[in-house]
N, C-alpha and C positions, 0 to 999 in steps of 0.2 A: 824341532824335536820336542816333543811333551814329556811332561815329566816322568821322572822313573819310577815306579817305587819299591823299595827293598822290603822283603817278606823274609826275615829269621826264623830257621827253622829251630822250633823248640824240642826236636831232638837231640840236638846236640847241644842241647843245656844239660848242667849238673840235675840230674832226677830229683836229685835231695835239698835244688830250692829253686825251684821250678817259679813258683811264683815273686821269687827275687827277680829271677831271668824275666819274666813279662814284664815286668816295670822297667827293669832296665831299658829293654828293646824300646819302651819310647822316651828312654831319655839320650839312649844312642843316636836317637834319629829315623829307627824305624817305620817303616807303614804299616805292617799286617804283621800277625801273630801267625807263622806257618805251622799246620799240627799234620803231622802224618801219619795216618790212624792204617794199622797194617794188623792182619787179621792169622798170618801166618798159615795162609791158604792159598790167597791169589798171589801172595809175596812170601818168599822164606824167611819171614820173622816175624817177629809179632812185638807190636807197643803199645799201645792204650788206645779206650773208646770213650764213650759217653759220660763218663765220671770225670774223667781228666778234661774234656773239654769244657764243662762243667764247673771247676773248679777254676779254670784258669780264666773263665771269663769275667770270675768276681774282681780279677786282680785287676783284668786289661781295660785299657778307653781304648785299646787301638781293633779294628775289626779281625776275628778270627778265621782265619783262610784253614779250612778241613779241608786236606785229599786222601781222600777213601781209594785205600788199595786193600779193596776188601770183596768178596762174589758176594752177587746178589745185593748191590747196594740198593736197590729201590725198596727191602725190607728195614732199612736202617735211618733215611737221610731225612725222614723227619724227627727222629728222635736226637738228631744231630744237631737238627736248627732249633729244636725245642731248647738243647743244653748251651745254643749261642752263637752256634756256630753261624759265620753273616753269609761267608762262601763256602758251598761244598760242592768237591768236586769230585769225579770217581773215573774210572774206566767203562767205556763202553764194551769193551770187549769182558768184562767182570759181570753184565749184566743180561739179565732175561729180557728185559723190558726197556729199553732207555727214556724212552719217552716220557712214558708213566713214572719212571724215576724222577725226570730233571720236573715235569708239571709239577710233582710232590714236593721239590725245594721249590719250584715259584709259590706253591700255594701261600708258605709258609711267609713270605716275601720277603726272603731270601735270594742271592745270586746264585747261579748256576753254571757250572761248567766241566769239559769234559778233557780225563787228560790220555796221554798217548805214550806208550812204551817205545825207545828207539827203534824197535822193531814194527812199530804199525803204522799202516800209513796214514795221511791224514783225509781219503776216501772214507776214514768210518768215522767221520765227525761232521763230513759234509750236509747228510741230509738232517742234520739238525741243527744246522747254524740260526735255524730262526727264532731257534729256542734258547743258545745259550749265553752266558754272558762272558766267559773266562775258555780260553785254548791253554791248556796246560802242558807245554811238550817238555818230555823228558829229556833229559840230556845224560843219563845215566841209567840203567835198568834198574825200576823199582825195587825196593826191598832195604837198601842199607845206605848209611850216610858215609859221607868221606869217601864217595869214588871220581876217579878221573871224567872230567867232562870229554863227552864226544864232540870232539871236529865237526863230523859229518852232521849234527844238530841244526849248525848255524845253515846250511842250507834248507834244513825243513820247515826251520824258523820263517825264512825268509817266503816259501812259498807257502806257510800259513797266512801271512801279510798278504799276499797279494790275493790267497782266497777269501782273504776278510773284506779285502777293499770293492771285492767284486760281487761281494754278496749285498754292499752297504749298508750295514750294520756296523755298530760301535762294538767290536769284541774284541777284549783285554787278551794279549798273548804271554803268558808266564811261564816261565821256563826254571826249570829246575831238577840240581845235579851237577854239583864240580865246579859251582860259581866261583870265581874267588876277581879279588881288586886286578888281576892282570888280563881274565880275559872280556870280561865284562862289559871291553867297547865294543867289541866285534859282537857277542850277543846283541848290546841294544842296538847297534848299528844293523843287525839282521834284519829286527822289528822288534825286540819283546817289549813288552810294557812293566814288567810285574818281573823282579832275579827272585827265585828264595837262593838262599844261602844260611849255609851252619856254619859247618866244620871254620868255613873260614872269617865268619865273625865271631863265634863262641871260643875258639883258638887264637886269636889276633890277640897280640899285644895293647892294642887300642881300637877296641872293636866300634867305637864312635868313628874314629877314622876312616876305620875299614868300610864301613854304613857309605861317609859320605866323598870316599874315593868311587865305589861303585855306582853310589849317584851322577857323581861328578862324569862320569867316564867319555858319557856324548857328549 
């Protein structure tokens, strides 16, 4: 089993000291600074863009993981990687263009990658596996943090994995949506490489623990 790495999403930090929470994350143990940029269009809410990524990459050494749940990401995701962001990832089904999207985060040399509402299948990421670098599957319907993770996930996890192995290519499987220290082996044990998680490290009594119980898990 290769290592895991946890990506804290910085939504579910205190808004009002945002840049306390980045530093923390790598002294908790964290790998990637999760930012979920929602445009309150393609998701029913809305949280922050370019400014806020922007600002929290002064704080962070650790790499900043953008997922754009936003239309039309291919007018947005070099403005993205301009403000820091290392990964940005968005919805295909969000886009005019995919292609011309994900070439515009290589350009920048930046990673790339594409993620998927429980509702889609993972047929609309297939003809572009040669492109991306990150499978992002949802484990809860975009839009809002603190929801119950889907069961039914860990099997779509799993037959991401094996269209990974069969494409052979090196692509990173992250998942995210209702992470938390108890179910987190059966995820990595599906395939993922990459949990975000909030709710349940930004609420944890001992969120270092929590970091490195979810590491621990395989």
């Amino acid at each position: 089993m290769s290592k895991v790495l946890v990506a804290p999403s910085i939504l579910s930090a205190d808004f009002c000291k945002m840049a306390e929470a980045v530093k923390n994350i790598k002294e908790w143990g964290g790998d990637l600074i999760h930012c979920d940029i929602m445009d309150g269009v393609f998701v029913p809410n809305f949280t922050f863009g370019m400014p806020m990524v922007k600002a929290l990459a002064k704080y962070s050494e650790l790499p900043i993981d953008a997922h754009l749940m936003i239309i039309e990401p291919e007018r947005y995701v070099e403005k993205f990687c301009d403000a820091g962001a290392d990964i940005v990832t968005f919805h295909p089904d969000a886009s005019k263009n995919v292609s011309k999207a994900l070439e515009l985060i290589k350009a920048k040399g930046k990673k790339c990658g594409l993620a998927l509402n429980p509702d889609k299948p993972l047929s609309m990421i297939e003809p572009y596996l040669d492109q991306i670098d990150v499978v992002l599957i949802m484990s809860v319907y975009a839009g809002f943090g603190g929801q119950r993770f889907i069961d039914e996930s860990l099997l779509k996890i799993g037959d991401a994995k094996s269209m990974i192995e069969n494409c052979g290519r090196k692509i990173l499987i992250e998942v995210d949506g209702g992470v938390t220290t108890e179910n987190a082996y059966h995820i990595i044990h599906s395939g993922a490489d990459i949990l975000v998680a909030g709710n349940s490290i930004f609420s944890a009594e001992n969120p270092k623990l929590a970091i490195t119980k979810i590491k621990s898990s395989h």
